[in-house]
PAZAPA-4460 file (N, C-alpha, C; in steps of 0.05 Angstrom, whole numbers, plus 32768, in hexadecimal, padded with zeros to 4 digits):
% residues 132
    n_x    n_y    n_z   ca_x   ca_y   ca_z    c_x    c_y    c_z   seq   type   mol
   7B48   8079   85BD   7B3C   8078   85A3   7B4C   8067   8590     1      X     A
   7B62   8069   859C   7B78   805B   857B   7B73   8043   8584     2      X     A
   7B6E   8030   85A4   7B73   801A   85A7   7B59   8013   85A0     3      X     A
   7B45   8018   859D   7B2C   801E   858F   7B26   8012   8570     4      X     A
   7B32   8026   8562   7B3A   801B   8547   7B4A   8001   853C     5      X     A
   7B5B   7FFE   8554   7B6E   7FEB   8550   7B5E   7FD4   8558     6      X     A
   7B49   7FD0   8565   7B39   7FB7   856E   7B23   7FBB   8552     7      X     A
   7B1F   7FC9   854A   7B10   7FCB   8536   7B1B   7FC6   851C     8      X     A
   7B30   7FCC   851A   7B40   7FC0   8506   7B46   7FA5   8503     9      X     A
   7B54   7F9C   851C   7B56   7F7C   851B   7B3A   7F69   8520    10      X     A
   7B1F   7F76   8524   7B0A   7F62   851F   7B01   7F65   8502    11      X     A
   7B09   7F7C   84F4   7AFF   7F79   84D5   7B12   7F6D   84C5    12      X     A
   7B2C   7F64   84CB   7B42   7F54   84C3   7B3F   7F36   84CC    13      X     A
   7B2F   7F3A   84DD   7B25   7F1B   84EF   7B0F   7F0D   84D5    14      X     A
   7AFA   7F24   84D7   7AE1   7F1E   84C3   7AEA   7F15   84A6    15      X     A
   7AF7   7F2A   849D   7B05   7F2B   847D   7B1A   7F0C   8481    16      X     A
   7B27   7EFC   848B   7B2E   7EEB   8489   7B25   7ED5   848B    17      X     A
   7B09   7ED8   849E   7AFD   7EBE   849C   7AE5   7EC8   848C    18      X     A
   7ADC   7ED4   847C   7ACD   7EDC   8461   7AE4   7ED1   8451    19      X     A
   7AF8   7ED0   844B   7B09   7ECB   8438   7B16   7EAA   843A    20      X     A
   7B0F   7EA2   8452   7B13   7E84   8454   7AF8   7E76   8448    21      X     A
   7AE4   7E7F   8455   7AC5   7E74   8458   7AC1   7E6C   8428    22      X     A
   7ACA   7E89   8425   7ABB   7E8D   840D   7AD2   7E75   83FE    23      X     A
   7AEC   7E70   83FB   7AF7   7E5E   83FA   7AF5   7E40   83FA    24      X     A
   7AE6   7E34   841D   7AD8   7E22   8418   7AC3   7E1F   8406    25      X     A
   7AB5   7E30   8401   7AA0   7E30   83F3   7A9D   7E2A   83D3    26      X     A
   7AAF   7E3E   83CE   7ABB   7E38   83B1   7AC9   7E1E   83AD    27      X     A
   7AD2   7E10   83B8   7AE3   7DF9   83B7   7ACB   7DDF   83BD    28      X     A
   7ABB   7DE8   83CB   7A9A   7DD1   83D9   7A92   7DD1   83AE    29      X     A
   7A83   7DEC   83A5   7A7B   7DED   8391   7A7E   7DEC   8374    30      X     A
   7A9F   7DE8   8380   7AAF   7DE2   836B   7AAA   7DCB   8362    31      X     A
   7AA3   7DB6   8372   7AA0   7D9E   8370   7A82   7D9A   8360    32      X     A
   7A75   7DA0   8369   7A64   7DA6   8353   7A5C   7DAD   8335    33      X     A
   7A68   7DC4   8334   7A71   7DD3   831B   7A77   7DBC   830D    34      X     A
   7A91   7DB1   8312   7A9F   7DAB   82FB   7A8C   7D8C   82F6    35      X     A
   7A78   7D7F   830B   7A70   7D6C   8301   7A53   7D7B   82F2    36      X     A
   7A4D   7D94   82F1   7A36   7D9E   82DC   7A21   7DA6   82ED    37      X     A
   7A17   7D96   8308   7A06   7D9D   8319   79F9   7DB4   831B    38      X     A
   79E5   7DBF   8316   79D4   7DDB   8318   79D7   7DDA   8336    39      X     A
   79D0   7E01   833C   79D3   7E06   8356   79B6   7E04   8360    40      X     A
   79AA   7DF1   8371   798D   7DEF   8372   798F   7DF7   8393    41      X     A
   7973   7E01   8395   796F   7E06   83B6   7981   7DF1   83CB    42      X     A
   797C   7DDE   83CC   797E   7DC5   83D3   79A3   7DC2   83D7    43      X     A
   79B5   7DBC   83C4   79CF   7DC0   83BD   79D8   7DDC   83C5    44      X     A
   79C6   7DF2   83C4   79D4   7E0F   83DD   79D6   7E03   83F1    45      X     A
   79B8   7DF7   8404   79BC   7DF0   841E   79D3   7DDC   8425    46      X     A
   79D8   7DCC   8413   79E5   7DB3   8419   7A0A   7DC4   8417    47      X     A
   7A10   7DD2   8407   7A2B   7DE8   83FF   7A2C   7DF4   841B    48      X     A
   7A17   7E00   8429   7A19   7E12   843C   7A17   7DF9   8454    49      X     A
   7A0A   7DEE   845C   7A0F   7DDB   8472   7A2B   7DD1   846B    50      X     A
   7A32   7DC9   845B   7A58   7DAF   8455   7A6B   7DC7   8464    51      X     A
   7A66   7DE7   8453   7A7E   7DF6   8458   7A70   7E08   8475    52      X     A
   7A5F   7E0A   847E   7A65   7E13   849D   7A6C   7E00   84B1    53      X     A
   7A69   7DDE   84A5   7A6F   7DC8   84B7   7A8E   7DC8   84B5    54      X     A
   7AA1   7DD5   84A6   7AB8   7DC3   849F   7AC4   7DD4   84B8    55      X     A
   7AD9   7DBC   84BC   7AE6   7DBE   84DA   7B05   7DCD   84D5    56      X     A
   7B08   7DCB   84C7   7B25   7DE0   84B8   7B22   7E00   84C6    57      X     A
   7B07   7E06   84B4   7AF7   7E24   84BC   7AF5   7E29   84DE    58      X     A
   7AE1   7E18   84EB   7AD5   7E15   8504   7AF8   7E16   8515    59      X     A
   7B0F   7E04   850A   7B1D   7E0E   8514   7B32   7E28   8519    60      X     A
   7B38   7E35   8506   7B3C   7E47   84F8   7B36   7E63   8501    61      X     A
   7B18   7E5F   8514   7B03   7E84   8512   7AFD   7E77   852E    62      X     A
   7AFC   7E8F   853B   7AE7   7E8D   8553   7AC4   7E87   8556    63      X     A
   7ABF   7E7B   856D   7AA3   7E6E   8566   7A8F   7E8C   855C    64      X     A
   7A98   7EA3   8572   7A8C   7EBD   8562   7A8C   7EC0   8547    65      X     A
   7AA3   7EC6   853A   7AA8   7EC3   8517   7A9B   7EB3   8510    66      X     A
   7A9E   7E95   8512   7A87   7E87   850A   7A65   7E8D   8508    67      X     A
   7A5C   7E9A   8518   7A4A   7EA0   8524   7A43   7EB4   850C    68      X     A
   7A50   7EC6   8500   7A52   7EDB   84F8   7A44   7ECF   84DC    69      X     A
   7A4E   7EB2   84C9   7A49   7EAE   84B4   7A32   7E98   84B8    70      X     A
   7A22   7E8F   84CB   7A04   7E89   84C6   79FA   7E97   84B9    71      X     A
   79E3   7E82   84AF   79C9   7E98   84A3   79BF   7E95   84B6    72      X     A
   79AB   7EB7   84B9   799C   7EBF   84CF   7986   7EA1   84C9    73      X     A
   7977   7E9F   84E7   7963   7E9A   84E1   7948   7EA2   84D6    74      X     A
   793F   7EBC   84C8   7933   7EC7   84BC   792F   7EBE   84A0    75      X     A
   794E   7EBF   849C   7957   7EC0   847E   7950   7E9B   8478    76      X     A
   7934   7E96   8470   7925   7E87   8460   7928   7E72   8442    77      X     A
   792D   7E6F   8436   7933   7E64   8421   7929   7E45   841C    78      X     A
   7924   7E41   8402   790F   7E2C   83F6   7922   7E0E   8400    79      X     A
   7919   7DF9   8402   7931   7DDF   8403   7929   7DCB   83F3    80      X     A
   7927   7DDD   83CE   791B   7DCC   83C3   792D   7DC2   83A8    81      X     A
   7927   7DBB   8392   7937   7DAF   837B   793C   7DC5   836E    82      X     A
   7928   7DE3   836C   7928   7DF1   8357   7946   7E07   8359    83      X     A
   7947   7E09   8342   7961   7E1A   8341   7964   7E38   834F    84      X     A
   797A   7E35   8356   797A   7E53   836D   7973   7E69   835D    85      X     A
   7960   7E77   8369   7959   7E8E   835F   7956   7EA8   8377    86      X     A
   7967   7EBE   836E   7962   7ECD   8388   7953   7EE4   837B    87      X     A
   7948   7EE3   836B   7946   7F07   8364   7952   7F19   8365    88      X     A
   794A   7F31   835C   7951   7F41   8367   7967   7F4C   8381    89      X     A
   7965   7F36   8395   796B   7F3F   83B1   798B   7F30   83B3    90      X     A
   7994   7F45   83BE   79B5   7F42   83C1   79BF   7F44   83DD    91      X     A
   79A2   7F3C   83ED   79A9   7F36   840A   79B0   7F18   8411    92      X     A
   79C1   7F0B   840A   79C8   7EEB   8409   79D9   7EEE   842A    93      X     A
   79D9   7ED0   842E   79ED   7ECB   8440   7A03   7EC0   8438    94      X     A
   7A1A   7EC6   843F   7A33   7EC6   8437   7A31   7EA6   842E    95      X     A
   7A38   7E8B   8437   7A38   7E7A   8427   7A24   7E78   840D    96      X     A
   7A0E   7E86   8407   7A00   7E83   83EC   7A0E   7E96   83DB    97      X     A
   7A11   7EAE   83E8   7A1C   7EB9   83DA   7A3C   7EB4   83CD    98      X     A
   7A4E   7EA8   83DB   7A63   7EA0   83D3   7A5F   7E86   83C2    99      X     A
   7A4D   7E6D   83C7   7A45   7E61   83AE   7A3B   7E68   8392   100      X     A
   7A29   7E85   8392   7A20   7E87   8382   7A2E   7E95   8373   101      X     A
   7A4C   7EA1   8377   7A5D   7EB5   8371   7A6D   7E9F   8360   102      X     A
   7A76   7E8D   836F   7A89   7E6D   8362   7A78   7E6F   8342   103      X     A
   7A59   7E60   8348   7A47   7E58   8331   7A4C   7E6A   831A   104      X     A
   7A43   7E86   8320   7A4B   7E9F   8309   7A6B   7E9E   8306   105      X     A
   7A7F   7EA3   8315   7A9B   7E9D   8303   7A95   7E7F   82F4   106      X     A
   7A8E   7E69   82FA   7A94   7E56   82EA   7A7B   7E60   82CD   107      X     A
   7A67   7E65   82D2   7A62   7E6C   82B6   7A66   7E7C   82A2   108      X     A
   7A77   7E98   82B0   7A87   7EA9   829D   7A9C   7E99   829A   109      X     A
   7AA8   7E85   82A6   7ABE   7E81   8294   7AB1   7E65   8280   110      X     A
   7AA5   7E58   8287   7A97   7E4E   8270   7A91   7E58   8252   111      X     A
   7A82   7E6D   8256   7A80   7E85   823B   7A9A   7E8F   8239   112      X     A
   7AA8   7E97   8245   7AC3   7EAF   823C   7AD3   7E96   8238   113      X     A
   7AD5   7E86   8242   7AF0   7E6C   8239   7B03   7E75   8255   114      X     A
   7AFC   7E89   8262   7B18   7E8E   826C   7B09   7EA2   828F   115      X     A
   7B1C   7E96   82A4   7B12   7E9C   82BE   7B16   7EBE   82C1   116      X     A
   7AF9   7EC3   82CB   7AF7   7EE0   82D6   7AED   7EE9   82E8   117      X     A
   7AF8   7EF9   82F5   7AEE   7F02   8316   7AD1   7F16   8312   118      X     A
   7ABD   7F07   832C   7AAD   7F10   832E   7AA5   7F23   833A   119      X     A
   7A9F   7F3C   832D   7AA1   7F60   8334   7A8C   7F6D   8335   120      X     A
   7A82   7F6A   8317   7A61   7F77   8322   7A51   7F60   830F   121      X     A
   7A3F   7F61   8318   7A24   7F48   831B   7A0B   7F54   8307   122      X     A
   7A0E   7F59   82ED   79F6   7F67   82E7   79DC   7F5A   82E8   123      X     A
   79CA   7F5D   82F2   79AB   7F4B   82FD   7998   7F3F   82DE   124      X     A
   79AB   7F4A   82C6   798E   7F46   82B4   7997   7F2F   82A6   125      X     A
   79AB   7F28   82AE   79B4   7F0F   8294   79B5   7EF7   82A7   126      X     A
   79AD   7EDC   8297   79B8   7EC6   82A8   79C5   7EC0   82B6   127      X     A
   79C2   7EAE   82CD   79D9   7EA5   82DE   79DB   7E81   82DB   128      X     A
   79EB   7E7D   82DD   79FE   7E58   82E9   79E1   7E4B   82F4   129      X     A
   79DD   7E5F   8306   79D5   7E53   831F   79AE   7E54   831F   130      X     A
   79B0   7E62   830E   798A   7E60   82FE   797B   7E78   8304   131      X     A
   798E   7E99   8308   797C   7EB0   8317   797F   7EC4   82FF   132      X     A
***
């Protein structure tokens, strides 16, 4: 049982590090953006999410499994158009949108506040960066 846990331990230490690399690229892909003003449009997710699951830093870094792990399903659908991201309601994202769209909202609280702040809770009724 303990050697059990212990394999279970070091694949969620596996995951949590390359969630913590991945979201990194990501922020750093949309950073680039940001600071040139760019809205987050359907179109600019896809293009954020193709650059940072292509980069070879990552791919080297994680196993092709782990990799594997941060596709979007094929299910998971989304527009490939100009209009600004809008998710609704729904807080089922795939980790690269979601880690762009997390970037977009810190850069616009710190826009309003003057001053950078970690993103904790997400309240759904007020504006976002990113157009939801």
């Amino acid at each position: 049982m303990n050697e059990l846990n212990n394999e279970q331990d070091l694949a969620a230490l596996r995951f949590k590090t390359a969630a913590r690399d991945l979201s990194h690229i990501v922020r750093h892909i949309a950073a680039r953006y940001i600071v040139q003003q760019v809205p987050l449009t359907w179109r600019l997710l896809h293009a954020i999410e193709a650059e940072a699951l292509a980069d070879l830093g990552f791919a080297s870094r994680h196993d092709p499994f782990m990799l594997g792990l941060f596709q979007r399903p094929g299910d998971f659908q989304f527009p490939e158009t100009d209009d600004p991201v809008n998710f609704g309601q729904s807080n089922a994202l795939p980790a690269v949108f979601a880690f762009a769209v997390a970037a977009y909202d810190e850069a616009e609280k710190t826009k309003t506040t003057g001053k950078r702040q970690p993103v904790v809770n997400r309240d759904r009724s007020t504006g976002r960066a990113w157009g939801g």
